[in-house]
N, C-alpha and C positions, 0 to 999 in steps of 0.2 A: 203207585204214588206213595211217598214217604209218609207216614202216618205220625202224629206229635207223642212225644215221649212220654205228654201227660195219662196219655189213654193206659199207657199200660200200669200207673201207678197205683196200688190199693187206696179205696176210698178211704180210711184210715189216716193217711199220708197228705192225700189232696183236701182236707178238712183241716189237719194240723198247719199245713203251706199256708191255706187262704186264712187261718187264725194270728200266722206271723204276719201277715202282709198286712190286715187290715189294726193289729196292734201298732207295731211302726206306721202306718198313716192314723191313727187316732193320737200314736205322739207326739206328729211332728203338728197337730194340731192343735195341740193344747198349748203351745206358744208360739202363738205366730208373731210373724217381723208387723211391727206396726209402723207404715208409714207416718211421720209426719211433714205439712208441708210449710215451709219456713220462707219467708222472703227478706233482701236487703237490699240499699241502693245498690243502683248502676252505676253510680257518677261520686262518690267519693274517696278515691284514692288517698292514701294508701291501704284504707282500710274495708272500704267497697267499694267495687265496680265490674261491671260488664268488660268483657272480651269476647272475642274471636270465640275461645274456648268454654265460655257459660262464666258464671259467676266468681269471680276473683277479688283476693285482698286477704288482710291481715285477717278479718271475721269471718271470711269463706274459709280458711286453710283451717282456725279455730275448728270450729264447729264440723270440717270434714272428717278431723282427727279426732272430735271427739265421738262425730259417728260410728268411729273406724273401730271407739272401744266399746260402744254401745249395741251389740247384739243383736237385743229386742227391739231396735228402732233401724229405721231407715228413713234418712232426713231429706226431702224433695227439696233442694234450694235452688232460688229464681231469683237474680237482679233483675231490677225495674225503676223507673223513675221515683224518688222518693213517694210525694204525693199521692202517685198511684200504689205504692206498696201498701203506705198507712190505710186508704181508702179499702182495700184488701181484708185487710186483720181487722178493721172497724165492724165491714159487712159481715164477719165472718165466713167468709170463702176463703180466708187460710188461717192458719193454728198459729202461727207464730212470726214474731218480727226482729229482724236479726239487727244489734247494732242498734238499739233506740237507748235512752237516756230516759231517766227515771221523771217519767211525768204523769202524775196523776192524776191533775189537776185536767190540763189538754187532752190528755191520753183515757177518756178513764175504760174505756171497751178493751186495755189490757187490764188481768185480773191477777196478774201473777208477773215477779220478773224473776230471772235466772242469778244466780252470783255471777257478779263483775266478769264480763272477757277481759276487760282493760280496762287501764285509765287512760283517758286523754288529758296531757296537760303540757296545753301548746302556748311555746315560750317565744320570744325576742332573740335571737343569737348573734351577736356582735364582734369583730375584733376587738379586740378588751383596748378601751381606751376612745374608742367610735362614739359610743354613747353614755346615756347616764340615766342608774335605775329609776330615780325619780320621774324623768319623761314620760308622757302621755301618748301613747299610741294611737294612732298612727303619727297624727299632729308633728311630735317633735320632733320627729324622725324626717321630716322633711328637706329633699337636697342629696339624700345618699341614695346608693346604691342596692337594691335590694337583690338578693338570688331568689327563687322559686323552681319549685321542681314544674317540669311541662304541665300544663291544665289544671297542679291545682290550685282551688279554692282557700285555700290553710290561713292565708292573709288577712282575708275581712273583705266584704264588698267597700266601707270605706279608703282600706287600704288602696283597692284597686281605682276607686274614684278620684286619688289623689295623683295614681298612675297617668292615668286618661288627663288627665291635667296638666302632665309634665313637671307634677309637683316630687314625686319619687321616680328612679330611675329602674328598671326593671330588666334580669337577665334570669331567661328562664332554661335549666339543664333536667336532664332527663332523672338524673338518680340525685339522692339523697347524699349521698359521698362525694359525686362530684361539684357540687353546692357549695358541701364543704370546705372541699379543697380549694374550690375558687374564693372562699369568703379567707380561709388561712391565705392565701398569697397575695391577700391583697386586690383581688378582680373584682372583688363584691364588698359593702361593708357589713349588713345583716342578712338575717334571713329568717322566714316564720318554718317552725316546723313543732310537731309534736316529740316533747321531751324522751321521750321512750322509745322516737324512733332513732332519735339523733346520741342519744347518751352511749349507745355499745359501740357506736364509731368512733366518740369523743374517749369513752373508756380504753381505746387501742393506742391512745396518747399521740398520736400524730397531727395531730392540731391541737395544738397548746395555746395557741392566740385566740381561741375562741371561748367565749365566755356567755351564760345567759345571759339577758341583761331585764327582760320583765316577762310576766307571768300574764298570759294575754287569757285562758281556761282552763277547766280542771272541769273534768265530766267521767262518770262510768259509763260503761257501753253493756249493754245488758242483752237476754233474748226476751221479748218481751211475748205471756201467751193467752192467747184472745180469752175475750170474757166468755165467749159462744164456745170456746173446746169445752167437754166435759170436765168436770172439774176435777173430778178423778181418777181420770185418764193422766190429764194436764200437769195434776200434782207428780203423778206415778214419773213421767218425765222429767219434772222439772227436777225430783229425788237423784234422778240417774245422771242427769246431766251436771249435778253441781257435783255430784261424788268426783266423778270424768274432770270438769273443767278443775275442781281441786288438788287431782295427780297432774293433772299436765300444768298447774302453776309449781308443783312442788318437785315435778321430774328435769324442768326446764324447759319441756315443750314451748308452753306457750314464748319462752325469750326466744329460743330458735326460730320459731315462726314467724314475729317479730323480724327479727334480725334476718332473715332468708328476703324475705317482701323488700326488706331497704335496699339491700347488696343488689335485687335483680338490675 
């Protein structure tokens, strides 16, 4: 029987080996990957939702890549029903809530929020000449034709109550360009969407009929992190992550990303 090649080494040698091995494991110790676990809705496209494939959107691709520059962490993220997310980060059964809006007042069991992912500032977009900035939304708008991307919400539940009325007329397309297109040809007269998804389509100049026409919100999107994380821990991340989230505003990431999400 073939005998191990360690037996015949001088014990000299087999004390040096076991002194390398357990140095290299004492150093891969001394910084370990720190999970954390992060949750966002399921259901608000473009910016969060569930799929097929786990959690998607504009603040899932965020946060993926800024996992991707972040070493020392490893980010667990989970869509789930809004209500049940917040009830989550409340109980402290998770560290962090992706995509919340700066509320302190409702919110106060977050202790800490991140620098801005984005703004949201979701506008009216019209064929220039359709409406008039002064108008009241939804109210004046009553009679035309509205685009909407499939399922979403971006409009307003009063919006849609005027739908269900047969007060506004409603044609919903899948992508954000094709909306557009239909609102420049005349297929549609407005249409709700968020300014910063619609502006890098608008900025490609191929829709020149289209114009804002009112300012319906204006919100930051933040990662919001529980009062229950350590708070030492929590700072140490929330340091890493606005370093990260500040290159990828300053690289262009975060507009690509943006802009990838519209175009799919």
């Amino acid at each position: 029987m073939a005998q191990h090649p360690f037996l015949f080494w001088p014990r000299s040698l087999l004390l040096a080996a076991a002194c390398i091995f357990a140095t290299a494991a004492a150093a891969q110790g001394e910084e370990p990957v720190e999970t954390v676990t992060m949750v966002q809705d399921a259901g608000y496209p473009p910016y969060m939702m569930q799929t097929v494939s786990g959690p998607q959107g504009i603040y899932a691709d965020i946060i993926r890549e800024a996992d991707r520059r972040m070493p020392g962490y490893e980010i667990d993220l989970r869509a789930l029903p809004w209500p049940r997310a917040l009830h989550l980060v409340s109980t402290g059964r998770v560290q962090a809530l992706l995509g919340t809006y700066y509320r302190p007042t409702t919110r106060p069991w977050l202790r800490e929020y991140s620098a801005a992912l984005l703004y949201e500032s979701v506008f009216v977009f019209c064929r220039k000449g359709v409406a008039q900035k002064g108008w009241t939304y939804p109210d004046d708008f009553s009679g035309l034709v509205f685009g909407n991307n499939s399922g979403f919400s971006t409009p307003g539940s009063a919006f849609f109550d005027m739908v269900a009325r047969g007060e506004i007329f409603l044609n919903e397309e899948q992508t954000t360009d094709l909306n557009l297109k239909l609102l420049h040809l005349g297929r549609a007269d407005c249409y709700v969407q968020d300014k910063s998804v619609v502006d890098p389509i608008l900025d490609q100049g191929q829709y020149d009929r289209i114009e804002p026409v009112k300012q319906l919100t204006y919100e930051a999107a933040f990662v919001g992190l529980a009062e229950t994380w350590a708070p030492a821990a929590a700072d140490r991340f929330k340091m890493e992550l606005d370093r990260v989230l500040k290159d990828m505003r300053q690289d262009g990431t975060v507009d690509r990303i943006v802009f990838s999400n519209i175009m799919d």
